[in-house]
N, C-alpha and C positions, 0 to 999 in steps of 0.2 A: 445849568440854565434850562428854564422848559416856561413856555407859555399855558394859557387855558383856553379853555372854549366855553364860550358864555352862548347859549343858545337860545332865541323862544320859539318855540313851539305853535302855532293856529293852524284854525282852520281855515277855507274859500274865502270864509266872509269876516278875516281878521281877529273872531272868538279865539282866546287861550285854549290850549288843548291841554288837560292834565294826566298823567300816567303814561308819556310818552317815552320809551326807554330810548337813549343813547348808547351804541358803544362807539370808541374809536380805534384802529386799527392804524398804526402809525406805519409806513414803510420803511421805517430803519427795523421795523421788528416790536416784541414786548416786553417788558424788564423779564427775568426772570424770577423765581420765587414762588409760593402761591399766592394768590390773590384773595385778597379779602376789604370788605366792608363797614362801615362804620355802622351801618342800621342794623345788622345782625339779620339772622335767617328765622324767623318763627311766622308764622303767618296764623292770625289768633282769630276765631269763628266766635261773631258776637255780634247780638242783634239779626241774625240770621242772613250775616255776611260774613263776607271773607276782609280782613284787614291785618295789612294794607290791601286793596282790591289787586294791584299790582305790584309785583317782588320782584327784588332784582337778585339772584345768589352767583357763585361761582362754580364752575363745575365742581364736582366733588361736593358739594355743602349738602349736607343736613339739616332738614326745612323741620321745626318743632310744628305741630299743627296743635296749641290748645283747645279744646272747647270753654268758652266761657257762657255758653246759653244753656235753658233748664231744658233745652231738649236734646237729643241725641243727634247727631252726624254721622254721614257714609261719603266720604272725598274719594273721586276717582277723578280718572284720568283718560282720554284716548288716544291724546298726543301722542306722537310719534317721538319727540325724546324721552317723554314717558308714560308708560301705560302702566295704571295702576289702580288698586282698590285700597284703601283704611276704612274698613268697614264698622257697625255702629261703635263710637264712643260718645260718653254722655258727658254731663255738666265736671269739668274741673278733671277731667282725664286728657291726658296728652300722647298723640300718636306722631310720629316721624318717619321720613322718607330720604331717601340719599339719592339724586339732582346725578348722574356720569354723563348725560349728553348737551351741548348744548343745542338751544332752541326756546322755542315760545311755549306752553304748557299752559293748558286753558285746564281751568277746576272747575268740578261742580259736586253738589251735593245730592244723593240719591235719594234723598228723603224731600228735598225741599228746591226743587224746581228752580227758582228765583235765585239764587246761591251762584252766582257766576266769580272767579276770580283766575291771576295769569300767574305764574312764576315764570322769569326771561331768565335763563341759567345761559351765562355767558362765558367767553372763554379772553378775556380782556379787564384787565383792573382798570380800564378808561371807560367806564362806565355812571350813568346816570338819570333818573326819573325825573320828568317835568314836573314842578308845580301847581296848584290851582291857578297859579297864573301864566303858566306854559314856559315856564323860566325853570334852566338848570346852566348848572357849572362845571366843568369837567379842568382837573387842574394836574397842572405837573408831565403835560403834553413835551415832549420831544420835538425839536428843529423840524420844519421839511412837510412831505405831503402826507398825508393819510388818508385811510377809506372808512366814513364815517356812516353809521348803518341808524337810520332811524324808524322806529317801528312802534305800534299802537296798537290796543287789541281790536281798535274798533276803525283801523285806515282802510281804505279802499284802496290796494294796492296788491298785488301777490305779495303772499304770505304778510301783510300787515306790515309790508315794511319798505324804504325807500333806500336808495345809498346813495349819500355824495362825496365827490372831492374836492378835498378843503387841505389848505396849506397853511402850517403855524410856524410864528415865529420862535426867535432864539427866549424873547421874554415879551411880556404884554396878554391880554387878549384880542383873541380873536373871536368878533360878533357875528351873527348869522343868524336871522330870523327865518323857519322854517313852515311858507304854508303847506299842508297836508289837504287831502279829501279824505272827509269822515263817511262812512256809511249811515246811511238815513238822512241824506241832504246838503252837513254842511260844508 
């Protein structure tokens, strides 16, 4: 028997917030096993972005970085779970990285300025990103209380992120609309 967490996500002034990562963190503990997701780990460089803008992997995972644009890429990193360089690859070459700490991991591109994107390497299969409409699901929650961590590249918060405590039942969901403060206002 396990409940869910149906959450949304805004800002101050009621706006959906999207790319809002969830993890949950249950006090009875977390199944054991490794963890894995249904979206997969590749994060594909097209239109001279990053997509998805934000990713969600497990520790351990191996993030594919496609290029699909006709220019060349340089993906680094400064973050502190990961500091890194893939330096130039061009149109339809693929480079990859392997995610051991978790954390928040902000990307950018050394060619191209504009180029921003996050990977959240978590250490929790109760995980999940908001959508354009600030709405996500997290399913297969465990009885009892948990410490539920939410975080956004762009909150106005230390480290981008908030924690609350929240209590799930034995079945059903559990709802919770979450406002956040955005940086630049809202």
């Amino acid at each position: 028997m396990a409940g869910d967490l149906v959450m949304t996500v805004v800002d101050k002034g009621g706006k959906p917030v999207p790319n809002a990562v969830v993890t949950v963190y249950p006090s009875a503990g977390l199944p054991g096993g490794a963890i894995s997701f249904p979206w997969g780990s590749t994060m594909v460089q097209q239109d001279i972005a990053f997509n998805p803008h934000v990713l969600i992997v497990p520790v351990g995972a191996t993030v594919r970085f496609p290029n699909k644009d006709k220019v060349r890429h340089h993906i680094y990193s400064f973050s502190k779970p990961a500091r890194f360089e893939i330096k130039l690859f061009g149109k339809d070459e693929t480079r990859s990285y392997r995610f051991t700490t978790a954390g928040a991991v902000a990307l950018g591109c050394n060619i191209h300025d504009m180029m921003s994107g996050f990977i959240k390497v978590v250490d929790t299969p109760f995980a999940a990103k908001s959508d354009a409409s600030g709405a996500l699901r997290i399913s297969g929650l465990p009885a009892g209380s948990a410490r539920v961590v939410v975080w956004q590249p762009m909150m106005r918060a230390k480290y981008n992120e908030i924690t609350l405590n929240l209590n799930f039942g034995r079945t059903g969901a559990t709802q919770q609309r979450v406002p956040i403060e955005m940086r630049g206002g809202a």
